[in-house]
C-alpha positions as CSV (number, residue, x, y, z in Angstrom):
1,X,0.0,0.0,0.0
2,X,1.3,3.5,-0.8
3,X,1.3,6.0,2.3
4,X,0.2,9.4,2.4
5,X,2.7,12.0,4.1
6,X,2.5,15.4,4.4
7,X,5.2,17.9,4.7
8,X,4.9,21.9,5.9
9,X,7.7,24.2,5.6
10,X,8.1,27.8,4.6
11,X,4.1,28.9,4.0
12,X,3.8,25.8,1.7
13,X,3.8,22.1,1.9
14,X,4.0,18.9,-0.3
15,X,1.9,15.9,-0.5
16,X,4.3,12.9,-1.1
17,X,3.6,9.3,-0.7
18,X,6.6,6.7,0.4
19,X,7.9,3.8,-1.7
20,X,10.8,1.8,-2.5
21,X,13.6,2.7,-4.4
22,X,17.4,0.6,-4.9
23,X,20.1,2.6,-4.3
24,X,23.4,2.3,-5.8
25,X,24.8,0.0,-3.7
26,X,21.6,-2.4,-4.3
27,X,20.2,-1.9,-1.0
28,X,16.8,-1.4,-0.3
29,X,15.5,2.3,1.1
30,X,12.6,4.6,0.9
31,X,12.1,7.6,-0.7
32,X,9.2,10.2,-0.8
33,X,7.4,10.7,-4.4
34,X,6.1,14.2,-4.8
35,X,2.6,14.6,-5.0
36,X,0.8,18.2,-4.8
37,X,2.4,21.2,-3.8
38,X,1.0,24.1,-2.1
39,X,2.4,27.5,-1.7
40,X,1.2,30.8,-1.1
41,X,2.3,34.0,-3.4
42,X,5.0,32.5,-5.5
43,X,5.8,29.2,-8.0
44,X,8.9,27.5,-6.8
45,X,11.0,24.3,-8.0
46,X,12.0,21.8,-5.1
47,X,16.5,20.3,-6.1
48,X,18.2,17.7,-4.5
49,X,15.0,16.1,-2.4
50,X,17.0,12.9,-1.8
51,X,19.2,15.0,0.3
52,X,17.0,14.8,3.2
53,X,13.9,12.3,1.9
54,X,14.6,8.8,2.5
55,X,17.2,9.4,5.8
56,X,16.8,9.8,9.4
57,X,18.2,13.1,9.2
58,X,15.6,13.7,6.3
59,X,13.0,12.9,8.3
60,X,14.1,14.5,11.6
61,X,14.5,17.9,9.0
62,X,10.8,17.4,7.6
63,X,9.5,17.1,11.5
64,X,11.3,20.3,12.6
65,X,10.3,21.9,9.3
66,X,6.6,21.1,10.0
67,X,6.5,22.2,13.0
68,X,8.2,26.0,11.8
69,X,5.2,26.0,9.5
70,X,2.5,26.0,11.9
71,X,2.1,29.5,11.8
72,X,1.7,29.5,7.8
73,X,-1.6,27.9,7.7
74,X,-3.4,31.1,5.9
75,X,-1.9,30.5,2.8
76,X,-3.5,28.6,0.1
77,X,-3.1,28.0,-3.3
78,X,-2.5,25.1,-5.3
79,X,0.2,24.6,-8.2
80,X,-0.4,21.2,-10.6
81,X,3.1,19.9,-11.0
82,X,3.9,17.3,-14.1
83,X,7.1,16.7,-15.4
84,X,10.0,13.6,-14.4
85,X,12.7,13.1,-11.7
86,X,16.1,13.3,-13.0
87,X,19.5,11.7,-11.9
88,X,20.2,14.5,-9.7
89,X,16.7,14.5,-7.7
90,X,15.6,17.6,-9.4
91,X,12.2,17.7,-10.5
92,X,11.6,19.6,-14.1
93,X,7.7,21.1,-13.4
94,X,5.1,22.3,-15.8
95,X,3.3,24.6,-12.7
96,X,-0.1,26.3,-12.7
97,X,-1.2,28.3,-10.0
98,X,-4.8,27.9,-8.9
99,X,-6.3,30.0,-6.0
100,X,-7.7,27.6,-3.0
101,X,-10.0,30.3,-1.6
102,X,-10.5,34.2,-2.0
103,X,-8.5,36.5,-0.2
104,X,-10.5,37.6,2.7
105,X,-11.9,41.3,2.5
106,X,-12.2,43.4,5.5
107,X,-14.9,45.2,6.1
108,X,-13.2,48.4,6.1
109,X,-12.2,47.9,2.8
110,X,-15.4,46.8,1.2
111,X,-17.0,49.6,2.3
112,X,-14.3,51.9,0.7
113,X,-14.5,50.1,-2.9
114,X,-17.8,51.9,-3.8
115,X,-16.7,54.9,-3.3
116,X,-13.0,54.3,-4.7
117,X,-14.3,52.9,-7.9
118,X,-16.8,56.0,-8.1
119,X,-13.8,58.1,-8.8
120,X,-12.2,55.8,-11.0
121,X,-15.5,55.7,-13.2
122,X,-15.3,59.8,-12.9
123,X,-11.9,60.1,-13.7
124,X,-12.2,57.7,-16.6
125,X,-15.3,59.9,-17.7
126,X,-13.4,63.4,-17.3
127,X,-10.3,62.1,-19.8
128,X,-12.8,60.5,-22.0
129,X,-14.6,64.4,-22.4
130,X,-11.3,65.8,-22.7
131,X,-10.1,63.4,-24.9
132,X,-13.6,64.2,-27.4
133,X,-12.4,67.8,-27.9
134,X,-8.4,68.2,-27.6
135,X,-6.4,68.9,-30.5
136,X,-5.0,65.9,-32.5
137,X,-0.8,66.8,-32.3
138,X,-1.0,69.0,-28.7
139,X,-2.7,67.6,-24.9
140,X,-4.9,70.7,-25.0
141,X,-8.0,71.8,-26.5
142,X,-7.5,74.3,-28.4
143,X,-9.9,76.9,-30.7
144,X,-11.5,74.7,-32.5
145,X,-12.1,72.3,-29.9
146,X,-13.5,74.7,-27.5
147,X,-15.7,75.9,-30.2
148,X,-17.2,72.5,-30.5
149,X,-17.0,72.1,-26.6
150,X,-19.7,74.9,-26.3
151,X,-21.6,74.2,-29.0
152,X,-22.5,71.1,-26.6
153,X,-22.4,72.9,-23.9
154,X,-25.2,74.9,-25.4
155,X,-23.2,78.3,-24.6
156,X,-21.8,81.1,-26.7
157,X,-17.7,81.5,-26.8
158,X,-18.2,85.2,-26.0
159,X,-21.1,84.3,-22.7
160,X,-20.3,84.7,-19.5
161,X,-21.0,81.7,-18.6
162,X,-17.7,80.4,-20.5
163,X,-15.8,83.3,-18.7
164,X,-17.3,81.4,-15.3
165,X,-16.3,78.3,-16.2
166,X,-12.7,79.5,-17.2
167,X,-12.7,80.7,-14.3
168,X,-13.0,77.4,-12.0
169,X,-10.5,75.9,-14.3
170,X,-8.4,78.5,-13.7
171,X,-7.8,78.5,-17.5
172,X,-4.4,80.5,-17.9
173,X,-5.0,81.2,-21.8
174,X,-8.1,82.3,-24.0
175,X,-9.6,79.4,-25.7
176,X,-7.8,77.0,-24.9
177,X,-7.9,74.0,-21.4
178,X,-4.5,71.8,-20.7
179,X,-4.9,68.7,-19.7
180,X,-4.2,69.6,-15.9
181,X,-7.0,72.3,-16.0
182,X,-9.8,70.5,-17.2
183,X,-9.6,67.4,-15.2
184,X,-8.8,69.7,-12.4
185,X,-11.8,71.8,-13.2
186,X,-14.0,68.9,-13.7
187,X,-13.1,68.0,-10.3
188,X,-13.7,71.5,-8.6
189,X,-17.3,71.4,-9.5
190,X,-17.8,67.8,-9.5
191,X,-18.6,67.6,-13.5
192,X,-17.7,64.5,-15.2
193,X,-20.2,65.2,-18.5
194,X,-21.5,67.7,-20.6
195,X,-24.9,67.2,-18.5
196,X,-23.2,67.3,-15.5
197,X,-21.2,70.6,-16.2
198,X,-24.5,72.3,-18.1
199,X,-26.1,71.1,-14.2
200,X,-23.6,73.3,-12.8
201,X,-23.5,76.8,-14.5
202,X,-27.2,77.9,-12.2
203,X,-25.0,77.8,-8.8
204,X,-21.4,79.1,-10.8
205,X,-23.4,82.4,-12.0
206,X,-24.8,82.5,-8.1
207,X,-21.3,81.9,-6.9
208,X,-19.9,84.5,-9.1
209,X,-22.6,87.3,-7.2
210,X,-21.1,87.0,-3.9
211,X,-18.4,90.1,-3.3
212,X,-15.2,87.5,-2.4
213,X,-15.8,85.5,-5.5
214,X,-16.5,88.3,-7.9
215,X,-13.2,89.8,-6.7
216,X,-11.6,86.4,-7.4
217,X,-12.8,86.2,-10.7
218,X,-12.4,90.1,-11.8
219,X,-8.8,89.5,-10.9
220,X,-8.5,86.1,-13.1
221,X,-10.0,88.2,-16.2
222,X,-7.6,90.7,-16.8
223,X,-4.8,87.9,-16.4
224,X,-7.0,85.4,-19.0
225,X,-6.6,88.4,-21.8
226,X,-3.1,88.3,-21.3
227,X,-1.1,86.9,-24.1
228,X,0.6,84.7,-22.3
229,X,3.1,83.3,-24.6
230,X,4.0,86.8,-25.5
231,X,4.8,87.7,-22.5
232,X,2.2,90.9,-22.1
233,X,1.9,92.8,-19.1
234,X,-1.2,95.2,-20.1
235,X,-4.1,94.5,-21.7
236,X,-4.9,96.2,-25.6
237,X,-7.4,98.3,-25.1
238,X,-10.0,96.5,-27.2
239,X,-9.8,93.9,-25.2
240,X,-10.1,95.3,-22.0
241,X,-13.5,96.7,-23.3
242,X,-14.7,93.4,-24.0
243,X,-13.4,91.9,-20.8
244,X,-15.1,94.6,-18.9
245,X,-18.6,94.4,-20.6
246,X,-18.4,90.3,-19.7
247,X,-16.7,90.4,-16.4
248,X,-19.9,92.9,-15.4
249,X,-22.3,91.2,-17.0
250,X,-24.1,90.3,-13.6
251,X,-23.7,93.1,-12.0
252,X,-23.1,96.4,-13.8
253,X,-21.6,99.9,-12.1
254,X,-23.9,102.6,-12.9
255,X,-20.2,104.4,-14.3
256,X,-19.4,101.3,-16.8
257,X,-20.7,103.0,-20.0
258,X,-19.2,106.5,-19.3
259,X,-15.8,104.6,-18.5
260,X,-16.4,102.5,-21.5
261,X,-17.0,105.3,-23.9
262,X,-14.4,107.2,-22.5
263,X,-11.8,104.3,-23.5
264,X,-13.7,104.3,-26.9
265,X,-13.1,108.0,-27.6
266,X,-9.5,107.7,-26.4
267,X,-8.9,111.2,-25.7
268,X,-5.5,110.4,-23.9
269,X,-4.6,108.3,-26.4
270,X,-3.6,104.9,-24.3
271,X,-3.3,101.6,-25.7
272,X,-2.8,99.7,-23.1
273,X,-4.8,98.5,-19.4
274,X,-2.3,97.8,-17.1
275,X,-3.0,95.1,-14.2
276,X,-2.9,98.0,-11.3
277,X,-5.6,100.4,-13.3
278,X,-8.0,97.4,-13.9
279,X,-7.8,96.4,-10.3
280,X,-8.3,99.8,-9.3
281,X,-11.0,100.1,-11.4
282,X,-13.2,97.9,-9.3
283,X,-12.5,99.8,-6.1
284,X,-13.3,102.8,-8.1
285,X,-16.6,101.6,-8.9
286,X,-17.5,100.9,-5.4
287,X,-16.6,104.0,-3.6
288,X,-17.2,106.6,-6.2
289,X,-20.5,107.5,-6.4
290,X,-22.3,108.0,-10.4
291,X,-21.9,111.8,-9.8
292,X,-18.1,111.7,-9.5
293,X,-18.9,114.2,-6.9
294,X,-16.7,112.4,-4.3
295,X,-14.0,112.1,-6.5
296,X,-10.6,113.4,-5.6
297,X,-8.1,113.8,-7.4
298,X,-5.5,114.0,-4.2
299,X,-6.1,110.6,-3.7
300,X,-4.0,107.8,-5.2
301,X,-5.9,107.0,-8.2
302,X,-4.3,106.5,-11.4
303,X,-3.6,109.2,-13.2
304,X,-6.1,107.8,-16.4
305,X,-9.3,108.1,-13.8
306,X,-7.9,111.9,-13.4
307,X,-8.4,112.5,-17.0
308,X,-11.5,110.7,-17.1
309,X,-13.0,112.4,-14.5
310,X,-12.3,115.8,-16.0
311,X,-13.3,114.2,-19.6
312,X,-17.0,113.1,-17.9
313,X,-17.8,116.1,-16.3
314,X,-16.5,118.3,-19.7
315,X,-19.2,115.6,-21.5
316,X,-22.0,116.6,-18.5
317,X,-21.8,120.3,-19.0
318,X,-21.4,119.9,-22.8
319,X,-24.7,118.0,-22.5
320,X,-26.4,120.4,-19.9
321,X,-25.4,123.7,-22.1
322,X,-27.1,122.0,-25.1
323,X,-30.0,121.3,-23.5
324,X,-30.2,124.4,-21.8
325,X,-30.3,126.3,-25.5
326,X,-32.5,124.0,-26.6
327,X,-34.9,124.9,-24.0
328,X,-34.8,122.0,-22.0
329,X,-34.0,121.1,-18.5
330,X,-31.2,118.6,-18.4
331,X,-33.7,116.1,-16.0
332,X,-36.6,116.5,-18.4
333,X,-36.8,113.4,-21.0
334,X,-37.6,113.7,-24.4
């Protein structure tokens, strides 16, 4: 009859049955024939078994061996060995690994996988959007892709709603979103679609009312006219006009028109907006009143709100002398 045995040693152990073998010298011993072996994380060949199987010592090895591998019983899995026994005792194996039982889950972790394969799925969805408009030889989308990008979006380039959503991707170029700003975007408010972002734009424009954020966001305009890759430092002129009609398209100072005419008309003949007189520009509109009445000149303004100051109120009296020839009280409508 053939004898099971079994072996533990290292995390893994070996079912091997006895039988007879001849040795060289024609006596009769035992030896141990390798049946399935069992190991936990790796695939490894067994040399030289009839260094130890078949002996005392061999034996007295495999007891102290399976006794080390008591603390190893957690780790299962099965490899299929085939192959033959050569002179030396090595065995030449054909394995296959075979899983004897799931790993165990903890519960901590199952109740994280949700929620950690929810951003994977958003994160897959975000680079698959991006992916639908960039341009074909750079990792940005470009003109033409942003074009199409609102067009979905169900916007106009020029809306403010576009300026908005810049904005939140901190976009650091007209028409045009890297790679880094889009799926960072996407993420700031929690917009993996075109639904999703379209969802959005109701509580951007309401974000975009409070005094903080508008501030935040009439600071990121004049910087998002900027040639950047020209390295300006002032806005042209025509383009601050068209930044300042869209930046204040929510909430207009009653001085906009009179400022923007004035830059129109271009009595002082600038052409350019630098960073400190749009800034300033904002302040101006919050502490100096329609009339210009509490407008002083002592104070550090820059020196184009001087001469636009003096060019309104030369415009005002212009207008009130006409009106007075004409017979008409400057207050009374036509």
């Amino acid at each position: 009859m053939v004898q099971p045995w079994l072996h533990r040693f290292s995390g893994w152990h070996v079912e091997v049955y006895r039988t007879s073998i001849n040795t060289v010298s024609g006596t009769t011993g035992s030896a141990l024939k390798p049946g399935i072996l069992i190991m936990g994380q790796c695939v490894t060949k067994c040399k030289n078994p009839s260094s130890t199987l078949g002996s005392k010592n061999g034996e007295r090895e495999s007891s102290k061996l399976h006794k080390r591998s008591s603390s190893h019983k957690d780790e299962h899995a099965s490899v299929k060995a085939s192959g033959e026994i050569l002179v030396n005792g090595t065995k030449k194996a054909e394995t296959s690994l075979e899983a004897s039982q799931p790993l165990a889950i903890s519960s901590d972790t199952k109740r994280k996988d949700p929620v950690m394969g929810a951003e994977l799925s958003s994160v897959q969805r975000i680079e698959d959007l991006f992916r639908r408009y960039k341009d074909e030889r750079e990792d940005a989308i470009l003109e033409e892709g942003m074009e199409r990008f609102c067009n979905d979006l169900c916007v106009d380039p020029t809306e403010f709603k576009v300026l908005v959503l810049a904005w939140k991707f901190q976009a650091a170029t007209m028409c045009k979103f890297t790679w880094k700003e889009f799926f960072e975007g996407c993420k700031a408010i929690n917009a993996d679609s075109i639904e999703s972002i379209c969802t959005r734009f109701p509580s951007l424009l309401k974000e975009a009312k409070q005094e903080d954020k508008f501030k935040d966001l009439y600071r990121f305009t004049f910087q998002f006219g900027l040639d950047s890759e020209e390295g300006q430092r002032s806005l042209h002129r025509e383009i601050a006009i068209a930044l300042w009609k869209l930046v204040f398209t929510q909430n207009k100072p009653l001085i906009l028109d009179q400022w923007l005419d004035f830059l129109t008309e271009n009595p002082s003949g600038i052409k350019g907006i630098s960073r400190d007189t749009w800034n300033m520009f904002l302040n101006f509109t919050q502490v100096i009143g329609p009339d210009l009445s509490n407008y002083s000149e002592d104070e550090a303004w820059p020196s184009l709100f001087d001469t636009f100051v003096e060019w309104e109120m030369e415009r005002r009296k212009n207008e009130e002398d006409t009106k007075c020839i004409a017979g008409q009280s400057p207050y009374q409508q036509t």
